[in-house]
N, C-alpha and C positions, 0 to 999 in steps of 0.2 A: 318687314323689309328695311335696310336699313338705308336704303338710297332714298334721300326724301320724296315721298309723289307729289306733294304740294308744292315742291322748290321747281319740280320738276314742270308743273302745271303751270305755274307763276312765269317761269321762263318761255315757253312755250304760247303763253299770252303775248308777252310781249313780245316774240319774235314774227306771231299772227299779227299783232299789232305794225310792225317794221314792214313786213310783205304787203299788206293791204295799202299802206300808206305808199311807200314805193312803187307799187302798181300804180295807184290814183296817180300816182306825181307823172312817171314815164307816160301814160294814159294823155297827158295833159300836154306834153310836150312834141311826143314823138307821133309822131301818124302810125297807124297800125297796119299790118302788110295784110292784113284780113279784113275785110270789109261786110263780115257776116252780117253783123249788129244791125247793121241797116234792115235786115230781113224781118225783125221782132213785129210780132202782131197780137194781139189779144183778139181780134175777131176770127172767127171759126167759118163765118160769112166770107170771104175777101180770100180771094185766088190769090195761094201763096206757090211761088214767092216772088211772082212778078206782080202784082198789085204795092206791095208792100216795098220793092227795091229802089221805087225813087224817091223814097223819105227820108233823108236821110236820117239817124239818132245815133247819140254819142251815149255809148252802152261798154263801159269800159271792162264791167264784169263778167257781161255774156256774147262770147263770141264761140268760134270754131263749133265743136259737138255742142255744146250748150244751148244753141241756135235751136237745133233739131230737140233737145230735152225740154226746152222749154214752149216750144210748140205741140209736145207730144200731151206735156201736164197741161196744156190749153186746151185743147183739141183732139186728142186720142191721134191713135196710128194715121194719118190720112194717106199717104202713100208708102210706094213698095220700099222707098230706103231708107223709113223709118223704122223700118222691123231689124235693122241693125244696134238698134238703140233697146237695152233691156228695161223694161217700166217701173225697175225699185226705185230708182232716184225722181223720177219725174212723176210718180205716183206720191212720194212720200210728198216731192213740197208740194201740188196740186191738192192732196189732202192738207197741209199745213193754210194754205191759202183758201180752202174752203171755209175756214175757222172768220175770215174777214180782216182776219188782220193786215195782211200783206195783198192790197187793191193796188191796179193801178199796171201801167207796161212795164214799172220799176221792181215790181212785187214779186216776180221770179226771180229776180237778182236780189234781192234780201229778202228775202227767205231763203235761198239758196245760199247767202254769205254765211245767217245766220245756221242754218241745219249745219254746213258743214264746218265753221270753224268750231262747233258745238263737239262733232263728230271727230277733231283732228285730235281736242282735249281729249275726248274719252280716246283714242287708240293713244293717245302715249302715256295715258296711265295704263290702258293694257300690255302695251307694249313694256313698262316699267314692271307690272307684277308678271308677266310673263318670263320677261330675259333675267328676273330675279331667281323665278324658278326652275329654270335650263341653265341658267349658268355657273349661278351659286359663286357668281365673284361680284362683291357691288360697282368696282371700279368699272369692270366691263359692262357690268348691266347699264349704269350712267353712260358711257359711252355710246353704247349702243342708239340710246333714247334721243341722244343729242345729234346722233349723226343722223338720225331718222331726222329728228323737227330742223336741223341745220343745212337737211339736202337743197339744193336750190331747184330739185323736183315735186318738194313738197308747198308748191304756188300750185299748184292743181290741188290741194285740199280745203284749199281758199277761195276756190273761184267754183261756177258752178259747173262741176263736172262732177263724176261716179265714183269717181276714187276713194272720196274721206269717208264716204256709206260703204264701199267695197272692203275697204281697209280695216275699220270700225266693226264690222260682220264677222269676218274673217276672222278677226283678233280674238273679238265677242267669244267666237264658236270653239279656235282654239284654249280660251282659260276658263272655257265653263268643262270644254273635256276635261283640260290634263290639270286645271287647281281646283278645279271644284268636284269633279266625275262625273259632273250631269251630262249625259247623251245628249237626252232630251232638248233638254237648253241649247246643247249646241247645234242636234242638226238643223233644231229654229235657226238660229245665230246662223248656219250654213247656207239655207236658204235663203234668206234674206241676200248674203251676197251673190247666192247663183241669179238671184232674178237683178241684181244691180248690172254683174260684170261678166261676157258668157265666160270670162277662165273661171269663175266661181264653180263653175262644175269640174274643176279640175279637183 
């Protein structure tokens, strides 16, 4: 391919680098119009999520769904509108966190930083050998790649939510079909994103 992957990857760090760091700053200044974070608990004991609402915590990475993901990798399904939430992402870091490394109420939120800006690299090198091989123009395959890591929708691949594992899967499944041939690989690679996101069944 002739559009660099590595230049590609390099850039791509550092624009992970630029969102994480601008979240923490905004995080720091601006008050948030969502007051999830407060809800976070690691005990599975303590009636959620009125036990836990009057403490407050300043949790700038895990708010909205993530709330709920991160109670589910603590604690399984407890109630009925948890079963809106698919168990790929909050399975994968609950197994990452059984390892010991990531202890603590901070431990779903990096692990989660770490799994998915892990996750944002690999889809944009899938993304790079992919739109190489559909498009067969390097200029547009580079463009393509940058307009993906350059979206300002692409801060949910950073933060803990299902996306950069949905996106990552998905990518996975399409370049194991159409550049490599393997089914196989891919309908793994498929699956993994049905149980992250339900459009994965699409």
């Amino acid at each position: 391919m002739a559009v660099s992957c590595k230049r590609l990857l390099l850039l791509a760090v550092c624009i992970r680098g630029a969102y994480l760091a601008g979240n923490l700053l905004f995080s720091q200044y601006i008050a948030d119009y969502d007051t999830s974070a407060s809800l976070l608990s690691e005990s599975c004991a303590q009636k959620w999520p009125e036990a836990v609402a009057a403490m407050p915590q300043q949790r700038p990475w895990v708010v909205w769904d993530s709330v709920f993901s991160h109670r589910i990798a603590a604690c399984g399904y407890e109630y009925e509108q948890f079963f809106a939430f698919f168990p790929g992402f909050p399975g994968l870091v609950g197994l990452l966190r059984r390892t010991g490394l990531f202890a603590g109420i901070n431990g779903f939120a990096v692990a989660s930083l770490v799994i998915n800006n892990c996750l944002f690299l690999l889809s944009v090198a899938l993304l790079a050998k992919l739109s190489d091989t559909f498009l067969q123009d390097d200029k547009l395959s580079a463009t393509a790649v940058l307009v993906y890591m350059l979206s300002p929708a692409s801060i949910h691949h950073s933060m803990a939510y299902t996306e950069a594992l949905f996106t990552a899967a998905s990518w996975l499944g399409l370049y194991c079909l159409y550049c490599r041939g393997s089914s196989s690989a891919a309908a793994l690679a498929f699956a993994v994103s049905s149980a992250t996101r339900s459009n994965g069944l699409l």
